[in-house]
C-alpha positions, 0 to 999 in steps of 0.5 A, a space after each residue: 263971203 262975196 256973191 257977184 250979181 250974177 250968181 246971186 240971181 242965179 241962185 234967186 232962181 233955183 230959190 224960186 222953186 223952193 219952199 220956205 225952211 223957217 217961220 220967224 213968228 210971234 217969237 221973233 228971232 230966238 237962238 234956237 231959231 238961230 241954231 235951226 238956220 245953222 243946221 238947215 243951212 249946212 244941209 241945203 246951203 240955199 234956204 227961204 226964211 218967211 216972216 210971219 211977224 215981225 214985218 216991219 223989223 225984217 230989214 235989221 233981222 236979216 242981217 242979224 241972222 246973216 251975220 249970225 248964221 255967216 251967210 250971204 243974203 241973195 234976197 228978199 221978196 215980200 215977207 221972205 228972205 232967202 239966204 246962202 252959205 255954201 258947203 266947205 265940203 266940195 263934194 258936198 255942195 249942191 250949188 256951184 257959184 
């Protein structure tokens, strides 16, 4: 899925008011953690994703879980990551892009 700029920045600004869904802690990135970003995604298709280690890994955890999750990366601030992947359903989606 490809995002234009435009709507990207769009979608940072609803992001902006959101709070983040998953902690990527001492753990790193697990399957289960994976498997919660899937179903989170399903549900708000615009999530925050904040790392609390990993720091300097970031970069390629993201776009592992981009890939894994088969979303788009709007983008990244700091720490945190926010992530979209629009609803198949119509009458289901939150964000019109």
């Amino acid at each position: 899925m490809k995002i234009s700029s435009k709507d990207k920045q769009k979608l940072k600004g609803f992001a902006h008011s959101i709070k983040h869904s998953v902690i990527i802690g001492k753990e790193g990135l697990s399957q289960n953690s994976i498997n919660k970003i899937i179903k989170i995604l399903e549900d708000k298709e615009l999530i925050k994703i904040k790392f609390n280690s990993f720091k300097e890994e970031k970069d390629s955890l993201a776009k592992e879980i981009e890939t894994s999750c088969n979303a788009v990366i709007v983008g990244q601030i700091g720490n945190i990551l926010i992530l979209f992947k629009q609803n198949p359903d119509i009458d289901k989606r939150k964000y019109i892009i």
